[in-house]
C-alpha positions in Angstrom: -25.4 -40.0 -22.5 -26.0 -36.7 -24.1 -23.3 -34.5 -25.1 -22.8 -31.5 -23.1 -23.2 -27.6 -25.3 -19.8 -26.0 -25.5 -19.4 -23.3 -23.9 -20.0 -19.9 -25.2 -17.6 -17.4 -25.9 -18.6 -14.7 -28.2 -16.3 -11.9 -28.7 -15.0 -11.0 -31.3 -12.1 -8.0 -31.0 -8.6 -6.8 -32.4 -5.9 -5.3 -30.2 -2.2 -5.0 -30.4 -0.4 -7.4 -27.5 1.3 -5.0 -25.8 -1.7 -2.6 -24.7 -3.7 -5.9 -24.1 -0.9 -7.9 -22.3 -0.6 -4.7 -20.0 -4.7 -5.1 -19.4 -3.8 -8.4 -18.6 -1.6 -7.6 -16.0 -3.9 -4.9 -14.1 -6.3 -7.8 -14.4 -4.7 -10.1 -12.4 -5.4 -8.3 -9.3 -8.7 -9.6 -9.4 -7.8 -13.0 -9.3 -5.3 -13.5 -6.6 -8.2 -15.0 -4.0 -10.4 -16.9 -6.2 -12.3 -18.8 -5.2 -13.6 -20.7 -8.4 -12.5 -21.5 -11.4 -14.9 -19.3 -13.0 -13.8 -16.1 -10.8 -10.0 -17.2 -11.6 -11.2 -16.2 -15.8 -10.9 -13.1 -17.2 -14.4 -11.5 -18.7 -14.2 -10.1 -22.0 -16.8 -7.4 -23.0 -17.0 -6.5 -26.2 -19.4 -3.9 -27.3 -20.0 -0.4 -28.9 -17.9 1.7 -25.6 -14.8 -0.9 -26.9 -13.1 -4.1 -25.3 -13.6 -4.0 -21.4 -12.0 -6.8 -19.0 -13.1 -7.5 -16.0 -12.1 -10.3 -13.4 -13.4 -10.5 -9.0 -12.1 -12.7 -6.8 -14.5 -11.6 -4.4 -11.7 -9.5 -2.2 -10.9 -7.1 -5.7 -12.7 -6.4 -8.4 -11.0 -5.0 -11.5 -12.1 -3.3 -14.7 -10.1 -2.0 -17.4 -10.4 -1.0 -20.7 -8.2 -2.1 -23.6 -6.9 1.2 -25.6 -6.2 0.8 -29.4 -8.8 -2.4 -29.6 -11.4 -2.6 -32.6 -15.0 -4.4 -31.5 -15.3 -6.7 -35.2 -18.8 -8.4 -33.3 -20.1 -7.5 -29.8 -19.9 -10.1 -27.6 -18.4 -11.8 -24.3 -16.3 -14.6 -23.2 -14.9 -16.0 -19.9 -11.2 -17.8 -20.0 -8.4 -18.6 -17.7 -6.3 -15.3 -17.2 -3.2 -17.5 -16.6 -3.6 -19.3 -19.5 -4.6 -16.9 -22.1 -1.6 -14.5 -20.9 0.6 -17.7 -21.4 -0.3 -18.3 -24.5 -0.2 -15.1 -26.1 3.3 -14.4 -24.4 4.4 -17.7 -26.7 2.6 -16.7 -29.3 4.9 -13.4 -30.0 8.3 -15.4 -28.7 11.6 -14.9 -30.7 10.2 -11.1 -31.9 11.9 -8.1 -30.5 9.6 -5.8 -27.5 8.8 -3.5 -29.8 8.0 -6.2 -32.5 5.5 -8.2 -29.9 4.1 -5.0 -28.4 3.0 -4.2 -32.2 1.9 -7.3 -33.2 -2.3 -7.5 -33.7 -3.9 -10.4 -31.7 -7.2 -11.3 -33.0 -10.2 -13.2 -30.3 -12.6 -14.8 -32.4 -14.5 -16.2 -29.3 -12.2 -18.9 -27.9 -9.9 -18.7 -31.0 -6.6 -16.7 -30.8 -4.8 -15.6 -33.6 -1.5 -13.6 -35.1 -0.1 -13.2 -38.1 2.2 -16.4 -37.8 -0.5 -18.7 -35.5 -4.1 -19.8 -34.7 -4.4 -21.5 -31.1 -7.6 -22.3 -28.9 -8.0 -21.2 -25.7 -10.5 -23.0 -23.1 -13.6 -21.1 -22.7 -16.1 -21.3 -19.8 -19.7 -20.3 -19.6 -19.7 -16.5 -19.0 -22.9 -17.0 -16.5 -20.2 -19.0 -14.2 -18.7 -16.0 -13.8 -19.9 -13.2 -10.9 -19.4 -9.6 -11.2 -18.2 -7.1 -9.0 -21.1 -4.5 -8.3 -21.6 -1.3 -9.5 -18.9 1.2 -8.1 -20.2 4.3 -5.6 -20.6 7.6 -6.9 -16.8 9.4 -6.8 -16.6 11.3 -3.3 -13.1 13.4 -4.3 -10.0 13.0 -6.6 -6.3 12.5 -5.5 -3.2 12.6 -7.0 -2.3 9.0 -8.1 1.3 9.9 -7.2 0.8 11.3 -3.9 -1.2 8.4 -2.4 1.1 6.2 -3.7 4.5 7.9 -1.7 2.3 7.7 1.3 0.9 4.5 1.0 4.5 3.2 1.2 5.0 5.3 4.4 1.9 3.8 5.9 1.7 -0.1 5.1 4.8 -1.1 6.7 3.1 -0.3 10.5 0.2 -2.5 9.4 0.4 -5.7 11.5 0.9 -9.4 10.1 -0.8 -11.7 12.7 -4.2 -13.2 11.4 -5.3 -13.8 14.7 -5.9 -9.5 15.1 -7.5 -8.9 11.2 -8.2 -5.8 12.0 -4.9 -4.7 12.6 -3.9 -6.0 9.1 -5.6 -3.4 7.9 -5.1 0.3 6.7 -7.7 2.8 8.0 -8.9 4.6 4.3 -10.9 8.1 5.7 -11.8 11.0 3.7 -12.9 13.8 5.7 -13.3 17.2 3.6 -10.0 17.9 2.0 -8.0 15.0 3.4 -7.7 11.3 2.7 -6.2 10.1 6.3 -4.7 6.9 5.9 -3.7 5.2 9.1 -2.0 1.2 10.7 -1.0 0.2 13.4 0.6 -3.7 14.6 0.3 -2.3 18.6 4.0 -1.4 18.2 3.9 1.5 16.2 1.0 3.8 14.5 1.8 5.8 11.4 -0.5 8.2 10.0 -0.7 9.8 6.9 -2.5 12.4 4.7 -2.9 12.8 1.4 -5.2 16.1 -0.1 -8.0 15.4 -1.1 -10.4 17.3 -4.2 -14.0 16.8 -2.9 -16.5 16.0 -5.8 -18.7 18.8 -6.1 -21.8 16.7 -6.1 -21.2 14.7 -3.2 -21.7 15.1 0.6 -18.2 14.3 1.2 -17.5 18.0 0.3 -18.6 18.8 3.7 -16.1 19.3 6.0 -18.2 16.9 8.8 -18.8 14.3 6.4 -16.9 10.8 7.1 -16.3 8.4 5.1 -14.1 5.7 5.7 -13.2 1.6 5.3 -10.6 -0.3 6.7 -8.6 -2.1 3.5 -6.6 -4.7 4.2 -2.7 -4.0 3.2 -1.7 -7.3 1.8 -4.1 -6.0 -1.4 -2.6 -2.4 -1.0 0.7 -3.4 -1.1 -0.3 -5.3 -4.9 -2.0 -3.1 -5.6 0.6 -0.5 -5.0 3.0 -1.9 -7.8 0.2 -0.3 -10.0 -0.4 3.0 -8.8 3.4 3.8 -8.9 3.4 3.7 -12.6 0.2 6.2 -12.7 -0.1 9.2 -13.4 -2.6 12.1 -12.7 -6.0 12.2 -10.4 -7.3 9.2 -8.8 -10.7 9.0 -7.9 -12.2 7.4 -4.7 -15.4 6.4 -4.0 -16.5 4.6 -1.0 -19.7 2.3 -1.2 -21.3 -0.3 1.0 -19.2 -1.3 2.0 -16.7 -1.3 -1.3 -13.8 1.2 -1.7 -13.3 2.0 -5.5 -10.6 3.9 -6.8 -10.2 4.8 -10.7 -7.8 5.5 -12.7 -7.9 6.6 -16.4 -9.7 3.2 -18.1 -8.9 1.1 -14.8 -11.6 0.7 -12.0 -10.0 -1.3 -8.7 -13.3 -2.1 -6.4 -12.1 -3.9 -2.7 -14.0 -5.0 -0.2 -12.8 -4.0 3.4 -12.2 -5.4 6.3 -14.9 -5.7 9.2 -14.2 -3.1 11.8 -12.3 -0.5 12.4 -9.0 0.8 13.5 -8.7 2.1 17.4 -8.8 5.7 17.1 -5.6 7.6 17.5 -6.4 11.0 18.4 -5.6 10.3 22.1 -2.0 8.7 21.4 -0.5 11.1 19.5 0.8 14.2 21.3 -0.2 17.9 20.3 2.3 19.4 22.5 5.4 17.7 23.7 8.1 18.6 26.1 11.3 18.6 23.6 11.5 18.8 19.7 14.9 18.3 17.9 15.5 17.5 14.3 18.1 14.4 12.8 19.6 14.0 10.0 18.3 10.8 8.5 20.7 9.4 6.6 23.2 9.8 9.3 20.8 8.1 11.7 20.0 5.6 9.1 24.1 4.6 9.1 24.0 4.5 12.6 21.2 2.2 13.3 22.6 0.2 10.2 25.9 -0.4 12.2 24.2 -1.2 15.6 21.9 -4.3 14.3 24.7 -5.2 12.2 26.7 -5.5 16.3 23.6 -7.0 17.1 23.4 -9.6 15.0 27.0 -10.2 15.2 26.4 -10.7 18.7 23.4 -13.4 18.0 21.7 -11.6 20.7 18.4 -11.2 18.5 15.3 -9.3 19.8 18.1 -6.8 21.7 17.3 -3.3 21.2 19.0 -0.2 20.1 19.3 2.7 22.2 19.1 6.6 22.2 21.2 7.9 24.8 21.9 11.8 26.1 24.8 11.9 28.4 24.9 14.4 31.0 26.3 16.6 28.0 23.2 16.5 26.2 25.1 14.6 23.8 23.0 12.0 21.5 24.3 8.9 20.6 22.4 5.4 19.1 24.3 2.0 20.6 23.3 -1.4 20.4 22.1 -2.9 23.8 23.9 -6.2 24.0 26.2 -8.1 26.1 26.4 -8.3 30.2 25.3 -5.4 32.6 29.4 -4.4 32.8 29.6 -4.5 29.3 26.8 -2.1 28.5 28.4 0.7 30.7 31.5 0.3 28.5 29.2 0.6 24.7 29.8 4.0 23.1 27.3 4.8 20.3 27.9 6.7 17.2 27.2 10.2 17.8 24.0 11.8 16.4 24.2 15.7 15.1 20.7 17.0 16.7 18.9 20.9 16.3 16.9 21.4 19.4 14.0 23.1 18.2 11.7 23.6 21.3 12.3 23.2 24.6 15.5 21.8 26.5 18.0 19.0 25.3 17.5 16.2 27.4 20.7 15.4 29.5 20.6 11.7 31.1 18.4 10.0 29.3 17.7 6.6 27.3 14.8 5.8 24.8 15.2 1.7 23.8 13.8 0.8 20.5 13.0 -2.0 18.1 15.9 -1.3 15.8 13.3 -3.3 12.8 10.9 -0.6 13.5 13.4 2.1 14.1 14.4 1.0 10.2 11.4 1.4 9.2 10.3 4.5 10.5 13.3 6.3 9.3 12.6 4.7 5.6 9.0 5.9 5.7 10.5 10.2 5.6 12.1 9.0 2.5 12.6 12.3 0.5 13.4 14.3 3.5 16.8 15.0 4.7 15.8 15.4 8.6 13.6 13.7 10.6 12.3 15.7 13.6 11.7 14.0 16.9 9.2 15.3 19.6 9.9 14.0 23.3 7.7 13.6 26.9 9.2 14.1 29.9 8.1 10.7 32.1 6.2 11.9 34.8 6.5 12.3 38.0 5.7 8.6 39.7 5.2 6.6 36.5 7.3 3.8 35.1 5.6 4.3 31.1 8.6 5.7 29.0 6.2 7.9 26.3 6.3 6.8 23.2 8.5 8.4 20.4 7.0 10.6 17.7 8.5 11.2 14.8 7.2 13.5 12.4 8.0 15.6 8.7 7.0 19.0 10.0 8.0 20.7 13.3 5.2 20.4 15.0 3.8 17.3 16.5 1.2 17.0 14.0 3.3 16.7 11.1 2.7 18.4 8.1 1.7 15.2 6.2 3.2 12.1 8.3 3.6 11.1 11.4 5.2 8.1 13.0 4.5 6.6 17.0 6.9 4.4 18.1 6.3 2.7 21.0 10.0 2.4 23.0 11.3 -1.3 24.5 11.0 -2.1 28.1 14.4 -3.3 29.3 15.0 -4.6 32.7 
């Protein structure tokens, strides 16, 4: 029986830890969903532009360059990214941070090295491994920053059941100078937007252009942890049907989700009967107090509710206990600013006190929350939703919140 070739590995490179253990780390995003051994590696690029890794689970492709690295021989090899960020981690134990982030680590193909150790690493062929494909032209630039704050305002409305993939998605549109970014679990829909620098040289810059893909939020939620350490533009480009966005040395490419969102133009008010502002963090300890009843009651799935009194007087109580009980509840009081139209008098809204939570959380920042009300009308049993917005107008100036209100019996 013939001995197999070893495999090849062929990069040669220099690079301090720290700088390369932080490439590491971006890197992993690629390999959460891999499929293969091959796609769980790390590829190593080494050439004449510098020291490039690259790693694609098929969901999320990942490219980033190494800063500070030296190229000694142009070259590539494919290893376990698990393995070879174990090993280096040991390799600089028992030095101080600053010591280990300074410390050179030299690749000599498969062969690690410091100034204290020499240590193989296993190697696979690099043609087992499959790259990503080329990233679509850039349609605009954001600020890293700013998609970031709204991502987090936006991913907690995406839905978790399997069965409905679509809705485990977050609707990713640029339309002229605005990256909309939109979820929905059936319960509530939040919508977002984030501005948006049009690339001169693409068609995106006109203001009918679409361009969108539906990304699912389990990888914008890792990917998230990333882009709240950045800093600066981020640029977007949306292929076919990949979304890429870049930042500095770092190139994320992710494949979407089939389909898309149901459009939400016709849910969201543009004029509504009442608007009133909050103030959130008094809200907030309200609705904190009520599930805390709640759950002290072990009536779980019971909602919270808003309640004007013939006074026009606003208060947020737990709904729990027997029909005499609830006529003797008396919620916390809630400080309102009617800012168009007429404060309700002798009226209840019932909400999902987990999504009440989290719609108050997403205006993080933001001292008041304002509140836009229907009137039910005439003949209909279909309390409207509640909006919830940052701006005082329905449509927000940059988010928006729809939350659907509980039916009670």
């Amino acid at each position: 029986m013939s001995e197999q070739p070893a495999p090849t590995a062929t990069a040669h490179v220099t690079a301090p830890y720290g700088p390369l253990a932080d490439a590491l780390t971006i890197a992993e995003f690629g390999t959460v969903c891999a499929p293969t051994p091959a796609q769980s590696c790390v590829l190593i690029e080494a050439d004449d532009t510098g020291l490039t890794l690259r790693t694609h689970d098929w969901e999320t492709a990942v490219s980033v360059t190494v800063p500070d690295a030296t190229v000694t021989r142009a070259g590539a090899s494919l290893l376990p990214l698990a393995q070879l960020k174990k090993t280096l981690a040991a390799m600089v134990a028992g030095e101080t941070k600053a010591t280990a982030a300074r410390t050179t680590v030299t690749l000599t193909g498969d062969l690690l090295t410091t100034d204290h150790l020499t240590v193989p690493v296993t190697a696979l062929p690099v043609g087992e491994f499959a790259p990503a494909k080329k990233p679509a032209p850039t349609a605009a630039h954001l600020d890293a920053q700013e998609l970031y704050r709204q991502l987090q305002r936006v991913l907690p409305a995406a839905g978790k059941d399997d069965t409905l993939p679509m809705l485990t998605g977050v609707q990713m549109t640029l339309r002229g100078q605005t990256l909309n970014l939109s979820a929905t679990d059936r319960y509530r829909f939040a919508v977002a937007d984030v501005p948006a620098t049009p690339h001169p040289d693409h068609p995106a810059t006109a203001a009918d252009h679409t361009l969108t893909a539906l990304i699912a939020a389990s990888v914008l939620t890792r990917l998230s942890k990333y882009l709240k350490t950045c800093t600066g533009p981020i640029a977007i480009a949306f292929g076919t049907p990949e979304l890429t966005l870049t930042v500095g040395d770092t190139t994320l490419t992710i494949q979407p989700l089939h389909g898309n969102l149901p459009r939400y133009g016709a849910l969201f008010p543009t004029t509504v009967d009442t608007s009133l502002t909050l103030d959130r963090a008094t809200a907030q300890r309200a609705l904190k107090k009520c599930a805390a009843l709640i759950a002290a009651s072990g009536e779980r799935g019971s909602p919270v509710t808003l309640r004007w009194n013939d006074d026009g007087i606003l208060t947020l109580a737990p709904r729990i206990g027997e029909p005499d009980d609830l006529a003797r509840i008396k919620g916390m009081t809630l400080a309102f600013t009617t800012l168009a139209g007429t404060t309700p008098k002798a009226r209840e809204v019932h909400a999902n006190p987990a999504l009440l939570k989290d719609a108050l959380e997403a205006f993080a920042g933001t001292d008041t929350v304002t509140l836009h009300l229907r009137d039910l009308k005439e003949g209909s049993t279909n309390v409207p939703p509640l909006l919830l917005t940052t701006g005082t107008h329905p449509t927000g100036e940059d988010y928006r919140h729809l939350l659907m209100p509980v039916r009670v019996s």
